[in-house]
C-alpha positions as CSV (number, residue, x, y, z in Angstrom):
1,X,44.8,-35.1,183.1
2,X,43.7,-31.5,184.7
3,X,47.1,-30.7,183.8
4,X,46.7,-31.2,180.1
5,X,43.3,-29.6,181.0
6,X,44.3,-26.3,181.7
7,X,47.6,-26.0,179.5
8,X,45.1,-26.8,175.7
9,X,44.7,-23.0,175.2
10,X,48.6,-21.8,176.2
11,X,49.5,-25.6,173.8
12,X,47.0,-24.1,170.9
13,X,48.4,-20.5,171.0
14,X,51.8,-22.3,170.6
15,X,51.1,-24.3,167.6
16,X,48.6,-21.6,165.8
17,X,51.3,-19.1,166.4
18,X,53.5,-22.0,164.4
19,X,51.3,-22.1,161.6
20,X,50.2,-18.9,161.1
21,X,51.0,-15.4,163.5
22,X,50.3,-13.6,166.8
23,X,46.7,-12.8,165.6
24,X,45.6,-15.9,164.9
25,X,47.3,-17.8,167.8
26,X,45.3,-15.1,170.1
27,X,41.9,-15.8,168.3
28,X,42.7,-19.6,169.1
29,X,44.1,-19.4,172.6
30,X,40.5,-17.2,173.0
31,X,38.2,-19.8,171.3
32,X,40.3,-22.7,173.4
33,X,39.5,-20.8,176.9
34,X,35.6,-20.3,176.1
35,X,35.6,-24.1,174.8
36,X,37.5,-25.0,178.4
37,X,34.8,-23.2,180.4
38,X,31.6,-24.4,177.8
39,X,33.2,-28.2,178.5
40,X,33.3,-27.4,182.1
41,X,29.8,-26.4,181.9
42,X,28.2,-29.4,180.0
43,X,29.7,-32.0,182.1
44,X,28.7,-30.1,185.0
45,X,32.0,-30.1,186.6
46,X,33.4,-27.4,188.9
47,X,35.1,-24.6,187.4
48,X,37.8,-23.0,188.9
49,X,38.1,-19.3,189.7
50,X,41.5,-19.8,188.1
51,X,39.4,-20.7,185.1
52,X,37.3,-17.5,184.9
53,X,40.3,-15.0,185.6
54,X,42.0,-16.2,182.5
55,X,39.3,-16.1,179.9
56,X,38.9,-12.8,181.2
57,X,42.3,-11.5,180.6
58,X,42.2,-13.5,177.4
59,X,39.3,-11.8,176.2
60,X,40.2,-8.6,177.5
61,X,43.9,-8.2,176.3
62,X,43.0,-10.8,173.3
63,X,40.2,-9.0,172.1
64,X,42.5,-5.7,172.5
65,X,45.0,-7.2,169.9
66,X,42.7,-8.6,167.3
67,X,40.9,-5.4,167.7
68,X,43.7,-2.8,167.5
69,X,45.8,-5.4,165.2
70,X,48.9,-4.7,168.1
71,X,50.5,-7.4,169.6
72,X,51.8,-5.9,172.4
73,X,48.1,-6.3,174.8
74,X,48.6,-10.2,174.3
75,X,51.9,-9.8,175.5
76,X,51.0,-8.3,178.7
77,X,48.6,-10.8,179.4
78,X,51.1,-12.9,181.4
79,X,51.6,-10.3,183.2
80,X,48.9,-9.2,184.7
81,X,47.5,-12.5,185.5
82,X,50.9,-13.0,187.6
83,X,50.5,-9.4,188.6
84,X,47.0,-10.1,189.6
85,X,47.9,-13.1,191.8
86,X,50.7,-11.5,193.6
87,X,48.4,-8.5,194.5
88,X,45.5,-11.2,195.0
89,X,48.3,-13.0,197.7
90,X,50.3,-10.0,199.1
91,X,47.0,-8.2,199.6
92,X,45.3,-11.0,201.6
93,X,48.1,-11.6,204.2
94,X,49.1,-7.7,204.5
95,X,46.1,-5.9,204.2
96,X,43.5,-8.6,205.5
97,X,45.5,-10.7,207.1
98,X,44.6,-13.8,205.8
99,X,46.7,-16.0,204.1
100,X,44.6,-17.3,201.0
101,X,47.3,-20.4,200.0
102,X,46.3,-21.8,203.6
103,X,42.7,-21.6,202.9
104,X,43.6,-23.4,199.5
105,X,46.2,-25.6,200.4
106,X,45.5,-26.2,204.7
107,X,43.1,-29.6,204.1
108,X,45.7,-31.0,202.5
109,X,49.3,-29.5,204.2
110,X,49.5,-28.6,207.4
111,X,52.4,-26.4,208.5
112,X,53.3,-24.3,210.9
113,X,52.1,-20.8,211.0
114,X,55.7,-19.0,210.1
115,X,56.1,-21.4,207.2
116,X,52.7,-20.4,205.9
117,X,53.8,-17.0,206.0
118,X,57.5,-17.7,203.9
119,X,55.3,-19.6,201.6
120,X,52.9,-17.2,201.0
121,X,55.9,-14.4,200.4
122,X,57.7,-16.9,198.1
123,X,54.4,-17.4,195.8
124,X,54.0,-13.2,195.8
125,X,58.0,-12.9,195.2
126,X,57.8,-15.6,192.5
127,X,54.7,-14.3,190.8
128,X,55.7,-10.3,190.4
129,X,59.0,-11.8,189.1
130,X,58.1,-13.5,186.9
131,X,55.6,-10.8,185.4
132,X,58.1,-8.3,185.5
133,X,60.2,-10.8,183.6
134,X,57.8,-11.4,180.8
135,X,57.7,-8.0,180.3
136,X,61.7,-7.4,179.8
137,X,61.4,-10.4,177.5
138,X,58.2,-8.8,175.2
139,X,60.0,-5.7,174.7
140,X,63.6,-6.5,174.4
141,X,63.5,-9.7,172.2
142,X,61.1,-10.8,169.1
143,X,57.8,-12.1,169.1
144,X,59.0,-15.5,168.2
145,X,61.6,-15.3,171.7
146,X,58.4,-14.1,173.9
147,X,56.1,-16.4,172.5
148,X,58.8,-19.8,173.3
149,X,59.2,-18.1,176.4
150,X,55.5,-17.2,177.3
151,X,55.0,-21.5,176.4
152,X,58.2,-23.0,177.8
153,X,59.9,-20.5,179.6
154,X,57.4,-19.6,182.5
155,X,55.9,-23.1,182.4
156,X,59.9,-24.0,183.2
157,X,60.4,-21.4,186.0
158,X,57.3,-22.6,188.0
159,X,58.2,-26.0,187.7
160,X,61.7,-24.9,189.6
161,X,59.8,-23.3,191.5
162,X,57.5,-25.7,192.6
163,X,60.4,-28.8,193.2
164,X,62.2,-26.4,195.2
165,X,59.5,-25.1,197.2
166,X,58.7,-28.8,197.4
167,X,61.9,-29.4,198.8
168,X,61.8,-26.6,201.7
169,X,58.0,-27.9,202.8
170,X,59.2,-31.5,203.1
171,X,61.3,-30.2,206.2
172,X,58.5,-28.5,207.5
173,X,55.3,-30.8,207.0
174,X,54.1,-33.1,209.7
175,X,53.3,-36.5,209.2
176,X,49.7,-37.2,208.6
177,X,49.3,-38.9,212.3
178,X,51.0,-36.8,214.2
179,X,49.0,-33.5,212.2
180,X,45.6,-35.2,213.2
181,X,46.6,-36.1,216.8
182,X,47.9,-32.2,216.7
183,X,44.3,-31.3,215.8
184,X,42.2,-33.5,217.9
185,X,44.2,-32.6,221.0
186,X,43.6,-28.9,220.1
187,X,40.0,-29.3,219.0
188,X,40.2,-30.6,222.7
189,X,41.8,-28.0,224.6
190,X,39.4,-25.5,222.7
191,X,36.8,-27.4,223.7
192,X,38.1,-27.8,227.3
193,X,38.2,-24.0,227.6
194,X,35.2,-23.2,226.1
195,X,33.3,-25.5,228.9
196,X,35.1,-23.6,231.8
């Protein structure tokens, strides 16, 4: 269901752009992500900082299309958001070293510290790839091309990615029972030392 939650405005671009052109699908895929935050807001559920970075690219390089009546800022919009995350990733494990998918993802995975690392490269390698890529597609193929692409290409690529990156943790991941007899004995041991 959050699934379906979070794809309505990229699914209301697609068909507006179906019915009508780039303009209008941008002026619906921006009304669809301020109606995903206002619904957010009345039911009083959590919303994601995933959430508020797309409505502001969307209104940003959205409102720069309908504005300026060029196609091309809604085109990039892809782009940076990916962009953004790489540099959002990358910059957090090089610069601060902190790795922010293990903040996100270490309740729920827990992995060994390398494998945290290789993960955290693969997400930064996958998401300036795949920016870059929408970019060679806007400018070398019609709007029509991108816009299939920007819907079911890039929606495609990170499901790949996700199955085989899937695949690769499942080597790595310890069973729940032995992860929580891992922790308690080293909640232990830090305890142990901190008494001596």
């Amino acid at each position: 269901m959050k699934l379906l939650f979070d794809l309505f405005p990229l699914v209301l671009f697609f068909a507006a752009y179906k019915f009508a052109d780039i303009y209008v699908a941008t002026g619906v895929a921006m009304a669809a992500s301020v109606l995903q935050i206002v619904w957010l807001l009345v039911r009083r559920r959590k919303i994601e900082p995933m959430h508020w970075i797309n409505l502001t690219i969307i209104v940003v390089f959205g409102g720069a299309t309908l504005f300026l009546h060029d196609e091309v800022f809604i085109k990039w919009k892809p782009t940076v958001l990916y962009w953004l995350f790489a540099a959002v990733l990358g910059g957090g494990q090089w610069l601060f070293k902190r790795n922010f998918l293990r903040s996100m993802l270490g309740a729920q995975i827990q992995l060994p510290d390398p494998v945290w690392s290789r993960l955290n490269l693969a997400w930064v390698t996958f998401f300036a790839a795949v920016g870059g890529l929408n970019l060679y597609v806007a400018y070398n193929w019609p709007t029509e091309t991108w816009v299939s692409f920007k819907v079911f290409g890039i929606f495609g690529l990170l499901l790949v990615f996700v199955v085989l990156q899937s695949l690769y943790l499942g080597r790595h991941m310890k069973p729940a029972q032995e992860a929580s007899t891992a922790d308690i004995a080293k909640r232990e041991t830090d305890a142990g030392a901190e008494r001596s």
